[in-house]
VMD Tcl script that builds the backbone (N, CA, C; Angstrom):
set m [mol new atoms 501]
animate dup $m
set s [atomselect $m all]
$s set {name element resname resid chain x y z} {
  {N N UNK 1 A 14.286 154.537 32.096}
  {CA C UNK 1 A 14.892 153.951 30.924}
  {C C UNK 1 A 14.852 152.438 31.066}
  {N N UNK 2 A 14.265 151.931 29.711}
  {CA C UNK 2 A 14.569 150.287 30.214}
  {C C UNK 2 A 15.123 149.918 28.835}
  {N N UNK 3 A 16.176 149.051 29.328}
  {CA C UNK 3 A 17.034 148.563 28.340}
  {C C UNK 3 A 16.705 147.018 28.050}
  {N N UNK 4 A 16.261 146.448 27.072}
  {CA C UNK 4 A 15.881 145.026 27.084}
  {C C UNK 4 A 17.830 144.093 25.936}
  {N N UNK 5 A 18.118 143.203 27.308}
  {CA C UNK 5 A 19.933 142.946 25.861}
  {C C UNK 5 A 19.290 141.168 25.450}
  {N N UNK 6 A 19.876 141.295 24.631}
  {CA C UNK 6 A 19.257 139.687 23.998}
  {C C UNK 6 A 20.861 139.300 23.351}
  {N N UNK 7 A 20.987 137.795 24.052}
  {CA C UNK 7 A 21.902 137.068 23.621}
  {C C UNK 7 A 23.683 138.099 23.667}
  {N N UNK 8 A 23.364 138.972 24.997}
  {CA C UNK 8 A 24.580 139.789 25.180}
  {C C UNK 8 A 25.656 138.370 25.179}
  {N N UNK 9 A 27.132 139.021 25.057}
  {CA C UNK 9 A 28.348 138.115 24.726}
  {C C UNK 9 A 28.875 138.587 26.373}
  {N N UNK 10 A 28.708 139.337 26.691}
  {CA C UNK 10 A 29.771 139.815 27.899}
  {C C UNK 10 A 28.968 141.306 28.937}
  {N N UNK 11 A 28.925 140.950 30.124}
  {CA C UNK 11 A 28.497 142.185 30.987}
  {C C UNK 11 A 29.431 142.132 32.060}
  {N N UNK 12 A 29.976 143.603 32.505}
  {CA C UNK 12 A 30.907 144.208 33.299}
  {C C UNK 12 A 30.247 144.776 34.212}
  {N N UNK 13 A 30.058 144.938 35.624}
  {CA C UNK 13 A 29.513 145.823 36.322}
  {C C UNK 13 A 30.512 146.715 36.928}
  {N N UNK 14 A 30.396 148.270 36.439}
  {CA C UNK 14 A 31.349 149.091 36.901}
  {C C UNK 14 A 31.125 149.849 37.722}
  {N N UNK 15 A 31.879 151.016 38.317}
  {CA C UNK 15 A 31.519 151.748 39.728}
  {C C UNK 15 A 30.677 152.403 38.855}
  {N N UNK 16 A 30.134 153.086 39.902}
  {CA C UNK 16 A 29.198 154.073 39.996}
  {C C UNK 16 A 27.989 154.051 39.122}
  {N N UNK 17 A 27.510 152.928 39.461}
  {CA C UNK 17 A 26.092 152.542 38.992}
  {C C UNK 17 A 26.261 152.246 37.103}
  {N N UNK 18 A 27.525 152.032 36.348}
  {CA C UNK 18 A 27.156 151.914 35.183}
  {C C UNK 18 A 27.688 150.302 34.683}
  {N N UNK 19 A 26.933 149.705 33.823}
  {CA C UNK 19 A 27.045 148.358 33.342}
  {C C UNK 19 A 27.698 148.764 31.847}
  {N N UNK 20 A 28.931 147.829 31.517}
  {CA C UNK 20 A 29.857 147.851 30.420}
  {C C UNK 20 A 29.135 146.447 30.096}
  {N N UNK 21 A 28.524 146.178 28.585}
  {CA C UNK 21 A 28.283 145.434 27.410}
  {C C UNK 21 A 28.923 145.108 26.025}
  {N N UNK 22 A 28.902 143.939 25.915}
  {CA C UNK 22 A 29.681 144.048 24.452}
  {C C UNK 22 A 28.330 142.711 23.973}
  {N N UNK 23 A 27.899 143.304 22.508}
  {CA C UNK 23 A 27.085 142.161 21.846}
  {C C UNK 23 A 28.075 142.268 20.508}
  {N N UNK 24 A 28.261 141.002 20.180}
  {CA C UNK 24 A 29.144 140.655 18.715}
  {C C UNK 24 A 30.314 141.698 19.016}
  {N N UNK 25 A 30.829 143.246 18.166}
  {CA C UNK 25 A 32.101 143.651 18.345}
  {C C UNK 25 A 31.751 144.753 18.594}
  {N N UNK 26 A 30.082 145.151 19.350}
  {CA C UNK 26 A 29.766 146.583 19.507}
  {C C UNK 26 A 29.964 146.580 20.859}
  {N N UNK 27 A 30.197 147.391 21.651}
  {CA C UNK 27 A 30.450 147.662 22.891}
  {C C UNK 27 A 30.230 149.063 23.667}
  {N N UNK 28 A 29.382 149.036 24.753}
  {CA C UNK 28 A 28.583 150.190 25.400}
  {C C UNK 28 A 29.005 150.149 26.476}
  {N N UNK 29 A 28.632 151.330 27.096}
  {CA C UNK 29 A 28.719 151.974 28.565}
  {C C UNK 29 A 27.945 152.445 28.798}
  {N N UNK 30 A 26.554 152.327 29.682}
  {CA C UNK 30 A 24.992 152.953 30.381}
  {C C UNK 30 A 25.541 153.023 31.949}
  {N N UNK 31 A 24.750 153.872 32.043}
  {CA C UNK 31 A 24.830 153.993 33.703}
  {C C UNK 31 A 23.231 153.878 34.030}
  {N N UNK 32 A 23.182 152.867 35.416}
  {CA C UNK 32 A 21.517 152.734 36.067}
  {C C UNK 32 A 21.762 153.305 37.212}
  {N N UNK 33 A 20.222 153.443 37.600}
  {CA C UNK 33 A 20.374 153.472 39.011}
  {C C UNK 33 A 20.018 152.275 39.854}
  {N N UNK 34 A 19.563 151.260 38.645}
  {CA C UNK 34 A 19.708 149.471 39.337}
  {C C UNK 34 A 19.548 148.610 37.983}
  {N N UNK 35 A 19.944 147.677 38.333}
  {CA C UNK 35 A 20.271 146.712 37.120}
  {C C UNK 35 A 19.384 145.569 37.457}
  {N N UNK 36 A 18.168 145.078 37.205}
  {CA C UNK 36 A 17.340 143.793 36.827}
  {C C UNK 36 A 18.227 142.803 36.114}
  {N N UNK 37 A 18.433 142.029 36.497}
  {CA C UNK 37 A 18.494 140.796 35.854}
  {C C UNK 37 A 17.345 139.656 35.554}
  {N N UNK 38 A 16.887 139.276 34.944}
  {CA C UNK 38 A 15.706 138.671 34.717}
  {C C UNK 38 A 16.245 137.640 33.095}
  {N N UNK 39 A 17.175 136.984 33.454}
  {CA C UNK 39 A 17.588 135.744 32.613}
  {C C UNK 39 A 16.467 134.755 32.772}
  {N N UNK 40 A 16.478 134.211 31.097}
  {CA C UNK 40 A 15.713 133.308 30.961}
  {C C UNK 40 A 16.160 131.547 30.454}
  {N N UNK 41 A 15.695 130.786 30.093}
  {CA C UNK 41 A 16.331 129.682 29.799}
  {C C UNK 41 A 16.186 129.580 28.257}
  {N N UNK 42 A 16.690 129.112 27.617}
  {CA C UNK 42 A 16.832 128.896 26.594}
  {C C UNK 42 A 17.853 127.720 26.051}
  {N N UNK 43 A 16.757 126.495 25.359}
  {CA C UNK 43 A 17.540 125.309 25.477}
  {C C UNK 43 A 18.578 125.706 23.779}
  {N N UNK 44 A 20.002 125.029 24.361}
  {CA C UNK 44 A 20.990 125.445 23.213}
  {C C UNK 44 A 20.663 123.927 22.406}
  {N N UNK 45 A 20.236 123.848 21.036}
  {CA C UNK 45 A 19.855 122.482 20.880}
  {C C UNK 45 A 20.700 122.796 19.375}
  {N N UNK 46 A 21.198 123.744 18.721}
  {CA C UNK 46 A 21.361 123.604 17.699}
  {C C UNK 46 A 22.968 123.048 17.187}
  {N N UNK 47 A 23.713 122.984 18.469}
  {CA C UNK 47 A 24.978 122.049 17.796}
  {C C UNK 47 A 24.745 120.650 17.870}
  {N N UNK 48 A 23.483 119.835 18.626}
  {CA C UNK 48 A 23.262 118.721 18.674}
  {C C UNK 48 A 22.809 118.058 17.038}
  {N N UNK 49 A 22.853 118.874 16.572}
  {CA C UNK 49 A 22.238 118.310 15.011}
  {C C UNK 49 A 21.280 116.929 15.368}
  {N N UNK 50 A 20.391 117.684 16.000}
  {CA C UNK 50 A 19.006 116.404 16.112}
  {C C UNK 50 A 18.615 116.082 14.968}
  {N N UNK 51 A 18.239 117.158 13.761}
  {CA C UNK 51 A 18.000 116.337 12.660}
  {C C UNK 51 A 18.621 115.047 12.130}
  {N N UNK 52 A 19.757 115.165 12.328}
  {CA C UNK 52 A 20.351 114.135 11.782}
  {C C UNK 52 A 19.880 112.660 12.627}
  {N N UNK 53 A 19.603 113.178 13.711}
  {CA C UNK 53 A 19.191 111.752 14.486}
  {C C UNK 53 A 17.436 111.274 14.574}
  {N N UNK 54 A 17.242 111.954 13.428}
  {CA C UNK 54 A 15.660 111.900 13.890}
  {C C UNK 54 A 14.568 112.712 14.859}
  {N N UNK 55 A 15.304 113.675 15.453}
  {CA C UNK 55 A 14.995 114.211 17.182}
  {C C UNK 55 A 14.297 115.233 16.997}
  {N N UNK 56 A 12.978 115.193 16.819}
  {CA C UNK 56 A 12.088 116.412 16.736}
  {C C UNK 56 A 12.171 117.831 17.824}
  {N N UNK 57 A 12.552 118.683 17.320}
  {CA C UNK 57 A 12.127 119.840 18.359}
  {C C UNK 57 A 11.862 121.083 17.962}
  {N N UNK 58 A 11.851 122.280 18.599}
  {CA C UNK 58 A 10.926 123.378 18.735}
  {C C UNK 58 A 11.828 124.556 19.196}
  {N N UNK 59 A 11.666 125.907 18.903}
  {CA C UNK 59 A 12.463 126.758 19.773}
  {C C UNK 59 A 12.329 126.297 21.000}
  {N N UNK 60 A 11.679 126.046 21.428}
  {CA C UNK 60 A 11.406 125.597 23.508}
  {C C UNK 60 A 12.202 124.315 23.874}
  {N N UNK 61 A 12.434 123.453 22.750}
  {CA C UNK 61 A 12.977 122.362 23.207}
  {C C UNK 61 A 12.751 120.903 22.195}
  {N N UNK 62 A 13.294 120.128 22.838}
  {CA C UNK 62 A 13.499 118.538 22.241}
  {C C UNK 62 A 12.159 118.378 22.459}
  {N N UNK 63 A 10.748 117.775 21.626}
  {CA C UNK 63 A 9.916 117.313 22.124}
  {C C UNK 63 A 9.889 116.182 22.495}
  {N N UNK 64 A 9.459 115.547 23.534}
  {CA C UNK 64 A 8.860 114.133 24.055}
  {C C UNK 64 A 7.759 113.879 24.020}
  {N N UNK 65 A 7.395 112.279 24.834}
  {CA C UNK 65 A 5.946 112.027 24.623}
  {C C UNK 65 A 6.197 112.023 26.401}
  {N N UNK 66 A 4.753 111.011 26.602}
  {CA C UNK 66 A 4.864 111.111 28.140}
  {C C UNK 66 A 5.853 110.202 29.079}
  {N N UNK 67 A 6.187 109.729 28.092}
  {CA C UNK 67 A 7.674 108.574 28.422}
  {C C UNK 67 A 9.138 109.442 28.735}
  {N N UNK 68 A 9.385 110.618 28.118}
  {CA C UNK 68 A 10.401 111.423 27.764}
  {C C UNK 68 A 10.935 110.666 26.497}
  {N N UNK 69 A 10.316 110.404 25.414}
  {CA C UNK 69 A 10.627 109.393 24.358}
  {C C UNK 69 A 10.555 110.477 23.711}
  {N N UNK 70 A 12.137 110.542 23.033}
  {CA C UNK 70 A 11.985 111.484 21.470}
  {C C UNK 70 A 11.045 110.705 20.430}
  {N N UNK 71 A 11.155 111.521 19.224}
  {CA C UNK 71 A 10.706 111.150 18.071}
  {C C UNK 71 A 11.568 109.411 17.853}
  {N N UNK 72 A 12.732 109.923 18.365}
  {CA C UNK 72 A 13.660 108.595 17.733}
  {C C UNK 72 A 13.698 107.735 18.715}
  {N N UNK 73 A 13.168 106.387 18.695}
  {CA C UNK 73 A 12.280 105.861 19.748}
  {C C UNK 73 A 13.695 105.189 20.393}
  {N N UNK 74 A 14.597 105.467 20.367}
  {CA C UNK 74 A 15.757 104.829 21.543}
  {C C UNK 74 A 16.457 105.705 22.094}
  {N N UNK 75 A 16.082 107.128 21.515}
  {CA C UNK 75 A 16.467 108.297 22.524}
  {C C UNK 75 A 15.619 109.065 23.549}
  {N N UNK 76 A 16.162 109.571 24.782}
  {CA C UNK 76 A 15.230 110.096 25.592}
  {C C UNK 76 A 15.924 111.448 25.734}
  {N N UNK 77 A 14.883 112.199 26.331}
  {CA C UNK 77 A 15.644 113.326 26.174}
  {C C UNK 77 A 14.899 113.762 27.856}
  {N N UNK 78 A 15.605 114.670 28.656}
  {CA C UNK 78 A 15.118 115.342 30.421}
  {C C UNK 78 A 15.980 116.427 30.558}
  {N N UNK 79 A 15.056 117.272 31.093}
  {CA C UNK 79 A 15.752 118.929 32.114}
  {C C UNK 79 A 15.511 119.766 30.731}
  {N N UNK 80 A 16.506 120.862 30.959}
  {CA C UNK 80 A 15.679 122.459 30.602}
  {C C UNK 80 A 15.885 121.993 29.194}
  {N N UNK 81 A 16.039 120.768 28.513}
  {CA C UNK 81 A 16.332 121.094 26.725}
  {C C UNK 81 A 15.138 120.344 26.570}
  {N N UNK 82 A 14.126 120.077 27.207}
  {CA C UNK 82 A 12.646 119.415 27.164}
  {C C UNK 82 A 11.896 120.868 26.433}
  {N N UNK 83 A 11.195 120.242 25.582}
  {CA C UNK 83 A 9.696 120.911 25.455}
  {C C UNK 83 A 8.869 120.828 26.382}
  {N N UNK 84 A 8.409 121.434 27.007}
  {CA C UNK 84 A 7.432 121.055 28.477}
  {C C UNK 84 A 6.828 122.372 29.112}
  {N N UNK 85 A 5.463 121.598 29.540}
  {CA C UNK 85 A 4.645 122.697 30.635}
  {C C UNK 85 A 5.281 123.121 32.266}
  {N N UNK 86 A 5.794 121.856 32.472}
  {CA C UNK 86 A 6.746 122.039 33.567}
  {C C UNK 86 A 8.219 123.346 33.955}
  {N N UNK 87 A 7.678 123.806 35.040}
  {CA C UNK 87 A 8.499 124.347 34.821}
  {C C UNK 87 A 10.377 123.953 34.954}
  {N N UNK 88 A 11.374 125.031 34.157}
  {CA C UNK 88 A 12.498 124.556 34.097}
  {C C UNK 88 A 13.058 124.683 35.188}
  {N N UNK 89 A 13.308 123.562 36.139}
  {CA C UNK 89 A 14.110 124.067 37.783}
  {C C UNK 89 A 14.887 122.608 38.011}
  {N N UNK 90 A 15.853 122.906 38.593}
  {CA C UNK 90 A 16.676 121.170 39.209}
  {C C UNK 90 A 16.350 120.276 39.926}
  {N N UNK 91 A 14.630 120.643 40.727}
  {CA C UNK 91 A 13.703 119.702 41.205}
  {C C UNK 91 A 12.954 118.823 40.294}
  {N N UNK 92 A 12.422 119.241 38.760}
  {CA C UNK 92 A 11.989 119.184 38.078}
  {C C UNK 92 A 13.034 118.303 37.155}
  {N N UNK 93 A 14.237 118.423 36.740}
  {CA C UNK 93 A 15.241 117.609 36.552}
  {C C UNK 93 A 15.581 116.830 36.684}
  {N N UNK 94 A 15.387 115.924 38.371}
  {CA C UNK 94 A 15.607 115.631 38.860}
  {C C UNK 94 A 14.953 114.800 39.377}
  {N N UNK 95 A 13.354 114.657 39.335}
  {CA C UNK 95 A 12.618 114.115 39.226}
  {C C UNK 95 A 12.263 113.185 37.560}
  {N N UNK 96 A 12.790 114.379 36.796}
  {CA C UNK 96 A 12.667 113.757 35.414}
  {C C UNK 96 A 13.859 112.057 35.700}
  {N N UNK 97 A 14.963 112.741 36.212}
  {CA C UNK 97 A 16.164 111.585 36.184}
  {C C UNK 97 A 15.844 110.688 36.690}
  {N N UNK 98 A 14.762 110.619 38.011}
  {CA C UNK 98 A 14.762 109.726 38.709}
  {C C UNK 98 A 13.650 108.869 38.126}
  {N N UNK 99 A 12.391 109.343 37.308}
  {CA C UNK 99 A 11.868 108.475 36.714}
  {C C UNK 99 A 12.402 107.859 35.739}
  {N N UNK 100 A 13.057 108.767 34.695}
  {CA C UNK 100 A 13.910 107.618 33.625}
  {C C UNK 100 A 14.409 106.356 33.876}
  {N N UNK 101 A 15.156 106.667 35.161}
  {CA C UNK 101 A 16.038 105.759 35.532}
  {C C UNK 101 A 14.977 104.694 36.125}
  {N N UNK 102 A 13.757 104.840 36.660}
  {CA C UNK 102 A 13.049 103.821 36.733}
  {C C UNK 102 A 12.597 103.164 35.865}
  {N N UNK 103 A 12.319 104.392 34.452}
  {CA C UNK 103 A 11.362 103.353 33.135}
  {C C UNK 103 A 12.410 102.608 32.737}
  {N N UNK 104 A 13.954 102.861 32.176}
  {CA C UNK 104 A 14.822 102.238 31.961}
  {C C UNK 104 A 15.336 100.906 32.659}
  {N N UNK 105 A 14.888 100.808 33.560}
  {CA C UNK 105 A 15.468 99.453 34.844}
  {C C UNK 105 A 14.089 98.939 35.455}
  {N N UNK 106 A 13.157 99.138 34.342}
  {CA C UNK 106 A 11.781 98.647 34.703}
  {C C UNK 106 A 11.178 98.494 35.883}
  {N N UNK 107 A 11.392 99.480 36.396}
  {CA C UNK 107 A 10.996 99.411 37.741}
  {C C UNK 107 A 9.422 100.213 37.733}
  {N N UNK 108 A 9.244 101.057 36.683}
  {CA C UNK 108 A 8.022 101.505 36.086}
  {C C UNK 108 A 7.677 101.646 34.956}
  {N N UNK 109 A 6.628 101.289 34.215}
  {CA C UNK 109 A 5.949 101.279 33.057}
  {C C UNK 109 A 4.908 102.168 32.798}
  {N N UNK 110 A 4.745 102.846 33.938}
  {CA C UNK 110 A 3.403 103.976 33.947}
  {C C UNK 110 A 4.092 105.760 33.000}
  {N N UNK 111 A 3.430 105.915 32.485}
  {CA C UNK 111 A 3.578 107.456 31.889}
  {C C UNK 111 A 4.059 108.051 33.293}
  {N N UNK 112 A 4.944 109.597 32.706}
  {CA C UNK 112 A 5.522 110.277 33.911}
  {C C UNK 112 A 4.012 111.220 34.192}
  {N N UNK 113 A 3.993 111.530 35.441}
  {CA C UNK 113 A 3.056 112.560 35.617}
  {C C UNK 113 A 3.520 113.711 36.867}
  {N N UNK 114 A 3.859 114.709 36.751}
  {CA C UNK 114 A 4.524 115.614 37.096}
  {C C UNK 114 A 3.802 115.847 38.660}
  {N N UNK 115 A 4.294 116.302 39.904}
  {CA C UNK 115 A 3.466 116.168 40.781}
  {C C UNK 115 A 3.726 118.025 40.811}
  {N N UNK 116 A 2.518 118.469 41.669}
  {CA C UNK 116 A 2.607 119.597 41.440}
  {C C UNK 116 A 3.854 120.533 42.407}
  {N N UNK 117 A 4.270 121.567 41.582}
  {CA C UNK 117 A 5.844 122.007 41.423}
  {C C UNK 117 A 5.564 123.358 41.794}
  {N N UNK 118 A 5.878 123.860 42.933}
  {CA C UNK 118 A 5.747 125.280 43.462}
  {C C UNK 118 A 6.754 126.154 42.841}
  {N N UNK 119 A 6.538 127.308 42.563}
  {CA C UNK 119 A 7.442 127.815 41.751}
  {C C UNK 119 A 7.335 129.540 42.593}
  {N N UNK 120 A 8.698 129.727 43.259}
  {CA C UNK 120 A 8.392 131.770 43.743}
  {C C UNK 120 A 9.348 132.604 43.078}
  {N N UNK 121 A 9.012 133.693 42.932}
  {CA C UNK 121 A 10.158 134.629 42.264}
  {C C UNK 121 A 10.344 135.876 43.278}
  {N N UNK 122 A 11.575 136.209 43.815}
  {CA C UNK 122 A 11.815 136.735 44.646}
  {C C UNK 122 A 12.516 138.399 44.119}
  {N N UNK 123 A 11.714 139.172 44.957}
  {CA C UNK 123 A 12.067 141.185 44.470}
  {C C UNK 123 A 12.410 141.592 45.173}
  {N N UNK 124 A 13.166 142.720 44.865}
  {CA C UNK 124 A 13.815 143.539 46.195}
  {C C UNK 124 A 13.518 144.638 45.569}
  {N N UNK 125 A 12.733 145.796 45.864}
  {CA C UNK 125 A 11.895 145.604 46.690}
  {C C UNK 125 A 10.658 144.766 46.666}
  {N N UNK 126 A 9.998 143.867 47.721}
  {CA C UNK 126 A 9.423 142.625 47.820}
  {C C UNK 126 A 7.843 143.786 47.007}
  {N N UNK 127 A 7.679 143.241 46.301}
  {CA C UNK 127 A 6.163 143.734 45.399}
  {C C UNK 127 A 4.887 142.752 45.602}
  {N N UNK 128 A 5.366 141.409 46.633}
  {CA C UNK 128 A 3.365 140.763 46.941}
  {C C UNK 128 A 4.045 139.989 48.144}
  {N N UNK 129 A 3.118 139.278 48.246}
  {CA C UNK 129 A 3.247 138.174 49.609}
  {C C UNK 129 A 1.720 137.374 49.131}
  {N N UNK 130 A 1.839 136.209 49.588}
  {CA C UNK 130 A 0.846 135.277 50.037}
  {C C UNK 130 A 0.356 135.386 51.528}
  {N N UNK 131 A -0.802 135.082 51.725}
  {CA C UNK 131 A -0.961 134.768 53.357}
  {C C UNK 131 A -1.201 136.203 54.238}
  {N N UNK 132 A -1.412 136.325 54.548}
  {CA C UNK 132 A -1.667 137.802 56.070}
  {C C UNK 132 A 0.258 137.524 56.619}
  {N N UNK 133 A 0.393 138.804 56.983}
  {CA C UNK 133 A 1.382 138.761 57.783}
  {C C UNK 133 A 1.422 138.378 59.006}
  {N N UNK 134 A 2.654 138.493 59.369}
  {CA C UNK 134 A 3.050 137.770 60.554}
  {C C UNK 134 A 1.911 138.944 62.005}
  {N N UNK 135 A 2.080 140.021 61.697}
  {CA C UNK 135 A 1.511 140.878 62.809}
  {C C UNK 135 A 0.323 140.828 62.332}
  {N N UNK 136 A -0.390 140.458 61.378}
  {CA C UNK 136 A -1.840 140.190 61.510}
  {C C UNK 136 A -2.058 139.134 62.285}
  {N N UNK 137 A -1.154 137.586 61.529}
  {CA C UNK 137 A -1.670 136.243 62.464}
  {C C UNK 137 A -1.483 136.410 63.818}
  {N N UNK 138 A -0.770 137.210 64.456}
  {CA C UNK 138 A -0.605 137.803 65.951}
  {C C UNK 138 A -2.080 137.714 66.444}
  {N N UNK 139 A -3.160 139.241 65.405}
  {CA C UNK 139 A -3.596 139.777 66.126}
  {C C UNK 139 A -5.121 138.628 65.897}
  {N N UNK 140 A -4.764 137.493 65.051}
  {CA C UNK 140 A -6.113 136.727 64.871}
  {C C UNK 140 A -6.106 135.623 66.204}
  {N N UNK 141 A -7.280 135.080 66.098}
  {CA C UNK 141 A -6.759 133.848 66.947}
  {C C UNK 141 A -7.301 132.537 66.019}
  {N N UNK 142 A -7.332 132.741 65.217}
  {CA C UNK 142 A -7.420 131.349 63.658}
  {C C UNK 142 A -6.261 130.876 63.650}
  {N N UNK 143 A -4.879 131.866 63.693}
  {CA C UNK 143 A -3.430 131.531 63.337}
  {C C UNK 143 A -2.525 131.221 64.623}
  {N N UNK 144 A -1.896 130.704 64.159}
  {CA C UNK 144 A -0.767 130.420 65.345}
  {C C UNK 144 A 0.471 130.461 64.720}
  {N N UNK 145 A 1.566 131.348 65.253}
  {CA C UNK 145 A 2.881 131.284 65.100}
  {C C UNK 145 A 3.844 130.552 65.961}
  {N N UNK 146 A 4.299 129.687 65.162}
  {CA C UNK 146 A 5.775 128.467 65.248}
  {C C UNK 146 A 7.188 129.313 64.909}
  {N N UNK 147 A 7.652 128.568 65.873}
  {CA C UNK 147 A 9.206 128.932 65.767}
  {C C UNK 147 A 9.691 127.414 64.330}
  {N N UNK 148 A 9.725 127.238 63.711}
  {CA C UNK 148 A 10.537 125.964 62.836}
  {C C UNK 148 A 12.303 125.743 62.213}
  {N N UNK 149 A 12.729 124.880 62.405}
  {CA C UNK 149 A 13.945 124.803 62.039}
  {C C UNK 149 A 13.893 125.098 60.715}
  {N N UNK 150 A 14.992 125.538 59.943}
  {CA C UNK 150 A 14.995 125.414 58.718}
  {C C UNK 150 A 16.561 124.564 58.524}
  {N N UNK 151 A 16.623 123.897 57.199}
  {CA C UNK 151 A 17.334 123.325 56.943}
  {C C UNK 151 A 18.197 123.962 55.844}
  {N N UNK 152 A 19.155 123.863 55.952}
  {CA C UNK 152 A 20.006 124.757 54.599}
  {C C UNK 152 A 20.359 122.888 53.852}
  {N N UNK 153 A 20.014 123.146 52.355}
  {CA C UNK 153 A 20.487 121.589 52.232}
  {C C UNK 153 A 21.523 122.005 50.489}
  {N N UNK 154 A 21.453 121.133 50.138}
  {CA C UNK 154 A 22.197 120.893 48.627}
  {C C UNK 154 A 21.869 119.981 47.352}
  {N N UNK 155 A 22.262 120.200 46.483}
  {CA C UNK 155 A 21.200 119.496 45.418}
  {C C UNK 155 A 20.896 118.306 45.799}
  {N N UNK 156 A 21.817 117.014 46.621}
  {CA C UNK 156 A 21.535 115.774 46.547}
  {C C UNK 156 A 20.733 115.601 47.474}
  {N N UNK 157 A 20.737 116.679 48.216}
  {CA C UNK 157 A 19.279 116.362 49.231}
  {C C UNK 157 A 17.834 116.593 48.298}
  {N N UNK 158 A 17.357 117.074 47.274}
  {CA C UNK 158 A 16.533 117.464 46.206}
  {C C UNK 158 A 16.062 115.529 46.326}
  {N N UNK 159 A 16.510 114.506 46.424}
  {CA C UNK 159 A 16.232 113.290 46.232}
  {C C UNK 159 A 14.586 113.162 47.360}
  {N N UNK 160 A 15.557 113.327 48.088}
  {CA C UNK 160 A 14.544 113.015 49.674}
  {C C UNK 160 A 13.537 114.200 49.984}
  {N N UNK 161 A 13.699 115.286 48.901}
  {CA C UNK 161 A 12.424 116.315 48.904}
  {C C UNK 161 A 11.405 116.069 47.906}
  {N N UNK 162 A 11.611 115.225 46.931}
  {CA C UNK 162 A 10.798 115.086 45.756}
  {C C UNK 162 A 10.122 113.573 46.286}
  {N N UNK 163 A 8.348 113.448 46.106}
  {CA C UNK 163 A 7.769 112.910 45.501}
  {C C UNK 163 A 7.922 111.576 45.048}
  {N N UNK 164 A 8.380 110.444 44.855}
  {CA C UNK 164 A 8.687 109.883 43.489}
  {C C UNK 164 A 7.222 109.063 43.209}
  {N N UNK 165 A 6.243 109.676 43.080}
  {CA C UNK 165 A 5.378 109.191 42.444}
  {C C UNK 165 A 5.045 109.415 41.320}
  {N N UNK 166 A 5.262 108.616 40.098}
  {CA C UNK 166 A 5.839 108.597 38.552}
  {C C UNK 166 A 4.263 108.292 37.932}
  {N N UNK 167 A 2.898 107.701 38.427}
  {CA C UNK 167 A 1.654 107.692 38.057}
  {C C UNK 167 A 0.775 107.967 38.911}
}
mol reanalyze $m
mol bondsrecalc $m
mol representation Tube
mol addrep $m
């Protein structure tokens, strides 16, 4: 059974494998034997009354140029309410912020140009991998296995992981 909910108001997860829904004043009870979540983004642009400001956009978003320049040339617009090929993530955000804040304080005049943005989606149960596994690179001698630290970090570390090359 696959259930597709659009613009649900409210989800309950109850025992024994069943999810409680309410959309507008209808309200259900299904039982799974697993629940997908697979949320998407969707920029909320319609209490901004852009028309009124001039601010061109699209179901996908506010459009820009390569400046992040709306239609209305003293507004800018960055992050998931962009029209864009990029994908929507807080690296990507964040990078947007950090160039603004350069075109704005003239510290650059060059168009933004996105550096390339790795993007993984993670399954349980895991359905691909990249690369040979770990007990293959064992059994090659092309590969070599490292022990590496990993770092657990937090958004403001996202600064010192990004790039800032803006052309």
């Amino acid at each position: 059974m696959v259930l597709i909910l659009y613009l649900t108001q409210m989800l309950q997860l109850l025992p024994k494998h069943k999810l409680a829904m309410r959309f507008n004043q209808l309200t259900a009870t299904l039982a799974f034997d697993k629940v997908i979540n697979a949320s998407g983004r969707v920029p909320e642009i319609n209490a901004l009354k852009l028309d009124n400001a001039g601010v061109e956009y699209s179901n996908r978003g506010i459009k820009v140029d390569k400046y992040l320049t709306t239609s209305a040339n003293n507004i800018y617009a960055m992050g998931d309410i962009v029209d864009k090929t990029a994908p929507a993530l807080t690296s990507t955000a964040q990078f947007e912020a950090d160039y603004l804040s350069a075109l704005l304080t003239n510290k650059t005049t060059e168009p933004l140009r996105y550096p390339v943005i790795g993007t993984v989606t993670f399954t349980f149960p895991q359905l691909a991998q990249a690369g040979i596994s770990i007990d293959k690179a064992k059994e090659d001698s092309n590969y070599s296995i490292k022990d590496i630290d990993i770092t657990q970090g937090d958004f403001f570390m996202l600064e010192q992981m990004i790039t800032h090359d803006y052309h």
